[in-house]
C-alpha positions in Angstrom: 21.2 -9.0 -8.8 18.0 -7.2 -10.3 14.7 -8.9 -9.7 12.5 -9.3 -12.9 9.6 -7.1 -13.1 6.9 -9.2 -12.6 8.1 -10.1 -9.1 7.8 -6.5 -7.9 3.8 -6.8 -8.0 3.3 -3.7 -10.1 1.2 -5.5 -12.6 -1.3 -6.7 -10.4 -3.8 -3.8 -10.2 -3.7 -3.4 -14.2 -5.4 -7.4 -14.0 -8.2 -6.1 -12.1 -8.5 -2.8 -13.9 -8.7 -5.0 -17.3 -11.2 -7.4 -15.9 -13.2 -5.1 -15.1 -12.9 -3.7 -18.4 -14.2 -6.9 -20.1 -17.3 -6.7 -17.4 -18.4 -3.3 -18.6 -17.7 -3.5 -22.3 -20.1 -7.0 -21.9 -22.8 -5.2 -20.0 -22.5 -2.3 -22.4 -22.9 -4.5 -25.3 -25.9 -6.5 -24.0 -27.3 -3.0 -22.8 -26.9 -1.7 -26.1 -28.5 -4.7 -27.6 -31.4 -5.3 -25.7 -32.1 -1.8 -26.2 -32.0 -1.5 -29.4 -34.3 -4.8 -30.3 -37.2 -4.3 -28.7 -39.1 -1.1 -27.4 -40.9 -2.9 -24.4 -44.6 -2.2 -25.9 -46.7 -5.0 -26.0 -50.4 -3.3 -25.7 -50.9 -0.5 -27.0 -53.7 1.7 -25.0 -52.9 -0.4 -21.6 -53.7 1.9 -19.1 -57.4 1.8 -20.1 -57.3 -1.1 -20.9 -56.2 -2.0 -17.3 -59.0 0.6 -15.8 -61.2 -1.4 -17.8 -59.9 -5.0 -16.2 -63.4 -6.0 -14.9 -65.6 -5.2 -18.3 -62.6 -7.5 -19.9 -63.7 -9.9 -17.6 -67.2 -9.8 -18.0 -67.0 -9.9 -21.7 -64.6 -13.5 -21.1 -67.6 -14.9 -18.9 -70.2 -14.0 -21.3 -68.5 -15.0 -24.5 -67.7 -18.2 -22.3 -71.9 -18.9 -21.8 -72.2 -17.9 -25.3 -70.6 -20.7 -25.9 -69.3 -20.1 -29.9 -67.2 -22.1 -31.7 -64.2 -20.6 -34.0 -62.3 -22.7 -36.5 -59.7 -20.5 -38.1 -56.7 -21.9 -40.7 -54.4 -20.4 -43.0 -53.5 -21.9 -46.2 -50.6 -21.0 -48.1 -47.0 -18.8 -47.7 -46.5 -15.7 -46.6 -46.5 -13.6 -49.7 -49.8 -15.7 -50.8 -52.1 -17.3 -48.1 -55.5 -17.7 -47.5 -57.3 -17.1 -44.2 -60.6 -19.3 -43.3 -62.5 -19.0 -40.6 -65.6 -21.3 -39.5 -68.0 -19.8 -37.0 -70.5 -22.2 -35.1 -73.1 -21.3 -32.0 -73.3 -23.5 -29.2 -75.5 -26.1 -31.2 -73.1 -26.7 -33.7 -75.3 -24.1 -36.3 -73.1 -22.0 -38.3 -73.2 -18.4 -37.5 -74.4 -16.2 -40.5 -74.3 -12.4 -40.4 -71.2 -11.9 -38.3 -68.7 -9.3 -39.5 -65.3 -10.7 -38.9 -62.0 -8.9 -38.4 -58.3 -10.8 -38.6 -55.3 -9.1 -37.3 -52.2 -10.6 -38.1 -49.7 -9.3 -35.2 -45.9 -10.3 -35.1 -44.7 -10.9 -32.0 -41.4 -10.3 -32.3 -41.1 -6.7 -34.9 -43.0 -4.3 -34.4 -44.5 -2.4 -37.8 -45.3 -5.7 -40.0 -49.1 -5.9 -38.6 -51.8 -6.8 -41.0 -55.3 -6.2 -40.5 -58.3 -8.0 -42.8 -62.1 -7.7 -42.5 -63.4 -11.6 -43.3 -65.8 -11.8 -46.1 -68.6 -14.1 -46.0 -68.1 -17.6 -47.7 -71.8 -18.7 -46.9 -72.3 -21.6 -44.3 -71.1 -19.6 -41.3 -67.6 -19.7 -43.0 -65.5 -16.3 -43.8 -62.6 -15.5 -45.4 -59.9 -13.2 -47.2 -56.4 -13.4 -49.3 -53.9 -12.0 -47.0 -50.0 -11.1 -48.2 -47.6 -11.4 -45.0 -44.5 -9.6 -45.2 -42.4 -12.2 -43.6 -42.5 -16.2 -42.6 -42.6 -17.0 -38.9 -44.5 -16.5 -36.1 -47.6 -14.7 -36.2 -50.4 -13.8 -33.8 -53.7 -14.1 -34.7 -56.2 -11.9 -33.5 -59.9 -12.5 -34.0 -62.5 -10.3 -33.5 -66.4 -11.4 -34.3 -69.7 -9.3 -34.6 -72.7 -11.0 -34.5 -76.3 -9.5 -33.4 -74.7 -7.4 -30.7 -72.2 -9.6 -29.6 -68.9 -10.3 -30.0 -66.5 -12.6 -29.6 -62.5 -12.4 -29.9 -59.7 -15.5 -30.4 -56.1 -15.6 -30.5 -54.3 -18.3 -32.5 -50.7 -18.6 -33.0 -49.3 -19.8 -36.3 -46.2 -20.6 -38.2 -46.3 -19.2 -42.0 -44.0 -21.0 -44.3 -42.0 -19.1 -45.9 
């Protein structure tokens, strides 16, 4: 009498050969994937910027003691919005004079940045229309000039869409 084939054990290293199959077509995938979504730059210039590590940190303490207040919000969608920012000195006194720059940076594409110079609104408050290319997630980066000193913010917001 003939044994059936699957008793003779033939088919055993074909299991493991197509398991590991599976394993590298998933890693290949997710490879592929991760690769292709996201280039791995989040700073641009940041070797000089890290050679410059202790100036950054000077500039944190001072702006710290300086002691400014920033107010920034963004009305409307992301086609059509408005940016507003309110600056204040330590006192509470609005801050007239400054040259204010706004960079809208998304943090998840890369080539949909914005950038904005502020114009002045009177009473320490500054702002421009600003046309977003998509809804979402957006970094705000402010940047503020003011009788030799500056002072930079970050703000995270969600645009409607």
């Amino acid at each position: 009498m003939r044994r059936p084939s699957f008793a003779n054990g033939r088919w055993i290293p074909w299991v493991f050969v197509a398991a590991f199959g599976v394993v590298f077509l998933a890693n290949g995938a997710l490879v592929y994937l991760g690769a292709k979504s996201w280039t791995g730059l989040e700073t641009e210039n940041h070797y000089e910027q890290g050679i410059a590590y202790n100036r950054a940190l000077a500039g944190a303490r001072d702006q710290a003691a300086r002691g400014w207040q920033l107010a920034a919000d963004f009305a409307g969608r992301a086609a059509d919005g408005r940016l507003t920012v309110s600056l204040r000195d330590r006192d509470g006194q609005p801050l007239i004079g400054a040259r204010v720059r706004a960079l809208f940076v998304r943090p998840t594409h890369e080539g949909f940045d914005r950038e904005a110079a502020l114009a002045a609104l009177g009473a320490g408050r500054y702002g421009a229309d600003i046309a977003l290319p998509l809804a979402g997630q957006w970094d705000l980066r402010l940047l503020v000039s003011h009788d030799g000193a500056s002072h930079q913010a970050v703000r995270r917001l969600h645009i409607a869409p």
